[in-house]
N, C-alpha and C positions, 0 to 999 in steps of 0.2 A: 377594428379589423376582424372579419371570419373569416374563420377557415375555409380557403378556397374548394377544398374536397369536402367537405360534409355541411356546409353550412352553417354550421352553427361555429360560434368562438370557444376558444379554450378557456378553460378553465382557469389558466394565469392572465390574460387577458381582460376574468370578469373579477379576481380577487388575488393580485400577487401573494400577497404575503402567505395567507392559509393554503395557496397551491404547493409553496414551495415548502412551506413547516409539513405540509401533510406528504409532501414527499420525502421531505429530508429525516424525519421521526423515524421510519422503517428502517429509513437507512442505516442515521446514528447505532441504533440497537444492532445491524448486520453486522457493521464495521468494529462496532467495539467488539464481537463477540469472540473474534479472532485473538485482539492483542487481551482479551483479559482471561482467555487458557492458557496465552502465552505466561503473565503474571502469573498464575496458577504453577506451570511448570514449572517456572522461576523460586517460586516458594517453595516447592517440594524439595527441587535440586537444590535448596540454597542448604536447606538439612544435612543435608550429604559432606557440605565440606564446601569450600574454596576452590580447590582443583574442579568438581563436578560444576560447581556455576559456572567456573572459568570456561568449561570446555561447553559446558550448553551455550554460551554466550557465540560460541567459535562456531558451532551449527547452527542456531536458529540466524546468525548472521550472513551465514554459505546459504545456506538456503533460502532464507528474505532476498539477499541479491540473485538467487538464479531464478527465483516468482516473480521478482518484479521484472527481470529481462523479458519474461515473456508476458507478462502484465500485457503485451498488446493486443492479445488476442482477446480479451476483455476491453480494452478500452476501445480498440476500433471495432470493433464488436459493434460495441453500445451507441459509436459515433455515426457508422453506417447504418443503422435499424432506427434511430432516430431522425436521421436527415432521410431516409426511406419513407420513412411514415409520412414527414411532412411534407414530400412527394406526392403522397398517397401511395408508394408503391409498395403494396401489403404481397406482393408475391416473394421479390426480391428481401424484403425485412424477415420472413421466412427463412428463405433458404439462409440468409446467413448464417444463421442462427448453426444450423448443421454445417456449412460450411466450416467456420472455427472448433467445432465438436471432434468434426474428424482431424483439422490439422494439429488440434490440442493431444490426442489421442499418438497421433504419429512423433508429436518433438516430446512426449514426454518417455514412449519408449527409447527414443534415440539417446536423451539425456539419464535416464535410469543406469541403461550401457553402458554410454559415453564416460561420468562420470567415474563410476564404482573403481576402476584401479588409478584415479588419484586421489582419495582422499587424504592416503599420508602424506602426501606432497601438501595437499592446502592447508592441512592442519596446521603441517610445521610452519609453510608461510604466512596463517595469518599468528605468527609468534606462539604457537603451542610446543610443547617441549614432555618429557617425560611423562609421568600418568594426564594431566592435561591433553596430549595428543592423542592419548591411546583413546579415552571416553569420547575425545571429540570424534575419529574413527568410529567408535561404536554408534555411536546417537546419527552420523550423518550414512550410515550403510543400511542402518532400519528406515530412513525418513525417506531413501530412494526409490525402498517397495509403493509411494503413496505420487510419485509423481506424475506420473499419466491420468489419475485423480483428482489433482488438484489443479491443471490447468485445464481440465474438461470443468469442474467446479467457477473455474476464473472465467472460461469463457459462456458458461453457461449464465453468469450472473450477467455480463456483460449482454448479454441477449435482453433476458427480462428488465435490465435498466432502462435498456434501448426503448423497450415497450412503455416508461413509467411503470412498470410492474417492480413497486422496490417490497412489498410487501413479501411475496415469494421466497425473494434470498434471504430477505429475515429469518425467514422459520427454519429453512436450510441450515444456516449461518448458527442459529441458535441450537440446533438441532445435532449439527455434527460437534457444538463446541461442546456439550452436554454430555454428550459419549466420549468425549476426548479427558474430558475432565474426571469421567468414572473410571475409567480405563487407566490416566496415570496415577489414581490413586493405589490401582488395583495391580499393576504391573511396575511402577518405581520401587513400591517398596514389599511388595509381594502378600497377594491376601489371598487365604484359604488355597485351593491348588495350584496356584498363577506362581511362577518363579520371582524372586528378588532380583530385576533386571535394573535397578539404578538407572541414569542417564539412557540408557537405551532404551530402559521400560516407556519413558517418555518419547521417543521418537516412533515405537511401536504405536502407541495410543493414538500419535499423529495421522499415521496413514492411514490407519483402521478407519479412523472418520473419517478422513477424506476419501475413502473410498464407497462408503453410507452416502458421501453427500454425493457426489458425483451421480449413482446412479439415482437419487430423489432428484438431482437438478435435470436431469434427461427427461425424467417421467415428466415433471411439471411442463416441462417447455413441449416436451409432444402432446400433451394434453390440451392446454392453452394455445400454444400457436403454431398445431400441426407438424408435419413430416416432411421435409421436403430439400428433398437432394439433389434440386435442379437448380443447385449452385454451378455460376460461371467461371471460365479459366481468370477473365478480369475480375472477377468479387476476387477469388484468390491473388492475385497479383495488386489488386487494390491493398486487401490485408496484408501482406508482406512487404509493401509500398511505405506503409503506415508503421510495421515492423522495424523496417530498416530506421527510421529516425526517432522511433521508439527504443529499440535497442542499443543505439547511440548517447541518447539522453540517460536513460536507465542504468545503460554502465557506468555513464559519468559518476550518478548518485550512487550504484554501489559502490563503485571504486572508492570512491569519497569516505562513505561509512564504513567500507572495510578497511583503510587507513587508519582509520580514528580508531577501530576496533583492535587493531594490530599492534598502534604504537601506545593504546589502554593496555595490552597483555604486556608487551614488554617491559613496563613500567612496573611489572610484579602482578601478584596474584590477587590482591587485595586489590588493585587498580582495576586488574581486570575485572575482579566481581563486582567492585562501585558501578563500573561501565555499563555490564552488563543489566544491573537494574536499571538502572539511567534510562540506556538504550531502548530499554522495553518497553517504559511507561513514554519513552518521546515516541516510540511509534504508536504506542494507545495514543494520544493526543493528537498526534498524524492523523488517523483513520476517525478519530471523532471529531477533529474541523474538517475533515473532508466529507462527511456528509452533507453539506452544504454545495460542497465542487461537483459532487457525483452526481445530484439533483439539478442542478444547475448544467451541469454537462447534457445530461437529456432533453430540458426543455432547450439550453442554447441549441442544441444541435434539431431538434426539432422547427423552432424558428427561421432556423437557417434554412432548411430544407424546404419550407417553406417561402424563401424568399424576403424575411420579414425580419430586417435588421434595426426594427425601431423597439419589437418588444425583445428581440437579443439583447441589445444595450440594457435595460428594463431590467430584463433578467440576470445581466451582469451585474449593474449597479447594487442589486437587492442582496446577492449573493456576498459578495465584498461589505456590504452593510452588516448583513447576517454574522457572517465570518469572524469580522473584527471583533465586536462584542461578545462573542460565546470565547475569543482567546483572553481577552480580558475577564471575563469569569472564571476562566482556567487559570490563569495567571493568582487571582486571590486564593482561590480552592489548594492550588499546591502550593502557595505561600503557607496556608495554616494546616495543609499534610504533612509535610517533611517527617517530621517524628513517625508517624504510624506509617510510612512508608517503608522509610530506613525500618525500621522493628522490623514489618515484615520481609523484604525483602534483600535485605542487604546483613551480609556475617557480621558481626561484631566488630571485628578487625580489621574491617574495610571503610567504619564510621567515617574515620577520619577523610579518607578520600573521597566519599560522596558526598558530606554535607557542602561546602562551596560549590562543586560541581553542576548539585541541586539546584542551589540560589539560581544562576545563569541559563538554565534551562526555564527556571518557572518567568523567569520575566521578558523571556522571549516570545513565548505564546500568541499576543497580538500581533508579530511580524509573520510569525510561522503560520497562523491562520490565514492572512492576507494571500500568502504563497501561493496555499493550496486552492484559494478559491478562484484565485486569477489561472491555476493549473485545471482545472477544471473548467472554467469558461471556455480557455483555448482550446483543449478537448473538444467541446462541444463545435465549434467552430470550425475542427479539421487544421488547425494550423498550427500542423506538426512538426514542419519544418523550423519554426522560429521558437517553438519549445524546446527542441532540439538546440540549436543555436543559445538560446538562454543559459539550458543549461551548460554549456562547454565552459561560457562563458564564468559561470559564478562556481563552476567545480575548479577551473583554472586555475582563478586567483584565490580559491581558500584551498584548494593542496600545495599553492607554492608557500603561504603564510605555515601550513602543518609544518610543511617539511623545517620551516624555521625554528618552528619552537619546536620539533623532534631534534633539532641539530644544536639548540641553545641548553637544552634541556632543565628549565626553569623550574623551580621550587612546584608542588602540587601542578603535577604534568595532566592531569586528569581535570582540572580547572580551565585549563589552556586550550583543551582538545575541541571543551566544549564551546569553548568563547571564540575558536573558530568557526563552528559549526553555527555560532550564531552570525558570523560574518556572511557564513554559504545562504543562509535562509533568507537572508535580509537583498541580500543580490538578487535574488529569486523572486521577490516582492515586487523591489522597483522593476526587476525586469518586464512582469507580468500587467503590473497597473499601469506602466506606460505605453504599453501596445495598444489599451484599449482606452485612455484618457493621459494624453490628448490624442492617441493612436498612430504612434510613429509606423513609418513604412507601408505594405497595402495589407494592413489588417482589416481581415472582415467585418470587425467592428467597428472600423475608422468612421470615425463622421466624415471624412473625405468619400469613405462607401455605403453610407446609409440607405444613398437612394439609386446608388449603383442598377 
């Protein structure tokens, strides 16, 4: 089959597998480049003490959930400039692009505001107490100066994905982490004129790049795919459309990991620190099997736009192939890491409650890939709605199971938290593979709609 607009066929079309590696490569390197400053930051604060991890842990997890709530300005971004294109419709895949720029610009001044006079309230409620609260207060009132930043950053990436343009956010991605990384070296612990700013040094480092990258993601996207501000009231009400059951899903899964996060603190200092490495290296491995989802999200959704639901499936199937085997490699690799993990990133004192906790994370990896990549198909597909649903669904029954083992309170509570959390991922798998095999419901990839 060709493309109905230009004639000629895609390039997934004439060579699956090399389409999608040669998209997904970019990606990989974009997406790790985030959680392994994060690592980074991890390392420096773990120096500091117990309390300073404890409380970096309380902020990069406030702020992971208020990114990813608005995470949809990216992801429908990406889903409308791809189903655009394969349209043909290069006016409208345009303006989006500035469409989301501007409304990223507007929610992240409102949340900068919005936010600032409660953070002693969220600190204390995600279980922070004494100098723990206070740092976590520090690190999350520097990280707010960079928010109008980073979701012009989110949504800007979400454009050039749209395009298959994953090359781009690479260098961005790699770019601002590079500065972020010189910067907390230079302001944690204070080099030549730069103050000894601990924990806050690192929130400081945060924004600074994010707001480097922000205006190199502008330049690039006016450069390559023009200016244009004759975005419509429906492109806006599409995206807030897409908002609404993104912001639903998304609170599920923070809520979800801020639980886990909360009743890690309360279990002690040491729990909290094991946690908070945990946490970090599972969102690096989040974002490096989701270069596969994110690749896949594009072409799906390109396909679709196009009307062409025989190489969507195709490009499903390839993805979920892909997926599974890179978490099974994951799975061996941090079977024979543990040690120089823990070394680096975990106190001394906290040994004891990351080693099992590790176990149950590393052998999850093939379920959790499966997740993302089925979370990415659907992405691409627009079918938001039943992601949404999904999720309610697999956050449900693994916060009624937490709150059990918060209320039993069993030996190694930081073992238990995690063995939930592989309950949540696993619900989230079958959810995703069976929409689209054997494709319950009116899934757009049902073979009931193939030929729709």
């Amino acid at each position: 089959m060709t493309d109905t607009h230009n004639n000629q066929p895609h390039p997934f079309e004439l060579n699956p597998n090399k389409t999608l590696l040669t998209l997904a490569v970019p990606v990989l390197f974009s997406m790790i480049a985030e959680p392994l400053t994060g690592l980074v930051d991890t390392a420096f604060v773990a120096r500091l003490g117990p309390e300073a991890l404890a409380s970096l842990g309380i902020g990069t997890m406030v702020f992971s959930s208020v990114f990813w709530v608005f995470g949809f300005l990216g992801i429908g971004t990406q889903t409308e400039v791809a189903q655009s294109l394969g349209k043909g419709d290069l006016d409208r895949a345009s303006s989006l692009c500035w469409l989301a720029v501007a409304i990223s610009v507007v929610l992240g001044l409102v949340l900068g505001f919005g936010v600032l006079p409660l953070l002693g309230q969220i600190a204390g409620w995600m279980g922070g107490s004494g100098e723990v609260s206070k740092l976590a207060v520090d690190y999350m009132s520097y990280r707010l100066l960079g928010a109008p930043a980073m979701l012009v950053v989110l949504s800007c990436f979400g454009s050039l994905r749209g395009y298959q343009d994953m090359r781009s956010p690479l260098w961005i991605a790699v770019g601002m982490n590079l500065i972020n990384v010189v910067l907390d070296w230079v302001l944690v612990f204070g080099v030549g004129p730069f103050p000894e700013m601990g924990v806050a040094g690192a929130a400081l480092a945060s924004a600074v790049s994010q707001w480097i990258g922000a205006v190199w993601a502008v330049l690039i996207v006016r450069k390559h795919y023009g200016f244009n501000t004759g975005f419509s009231l429906a492109d806006a009400r599409r995206l807030f459309s897409i908002g609404g059951d993104m912001f639903v899903r998304t609170g599920c899964v923070c809520l979800f990991l801020l639980l886990c996060t909360r009743f890690a603190t309360k279990a002690g200092a040491d729990s909290g620190a094991a946690h908070q490495a945990i946490r970090q290296f599972f969102v690096f491995l989040a974002l490096f099997l989701d270069a596969f989802a994110i690749s896949g999200h594009s072409l799906v959704g390109y396909f679709v736009g196009r009307a062409d639901r025989i190489n969507g499936r195709k490009v499903a199937a390839l993805v979920c192939k892909w997926s599974f085997a890179t978490g099974i490699v994951l799975t061996v690799a941090m079977y024979l890491g543990q040690q120089p993990v823990a070394w680096m990133l975990v106190p001394p004192e906290a040994a004891m409650e990351f080693a099992p906790a590790w176990l149950a994370v590393t052998f999850l990896q093939p379920i959790n890939a499966l997740s993302f990549a089925t979370d990415g198909i659907h992405l691409g597909t627009g079918d938001f709605r039943y992601l949404r649903n999904a999720m309610l669904i697999a956050v449900s029954s693994s916060t009624v199971v937490l709150f059990a083992v918060d209320y039993f309170q069993p030996q190694n509570m930081l073992l238990w938290i995690w063995i939930v959390a592989g309950l949540w991922t696993s619900l989230r798998a079958l959810l995703g593979v069976i929409r689209i095999w054997p494709g319950i419901g009116d899934g757009p990839l049902s073979v009931s709609n193939e030929h729709a």
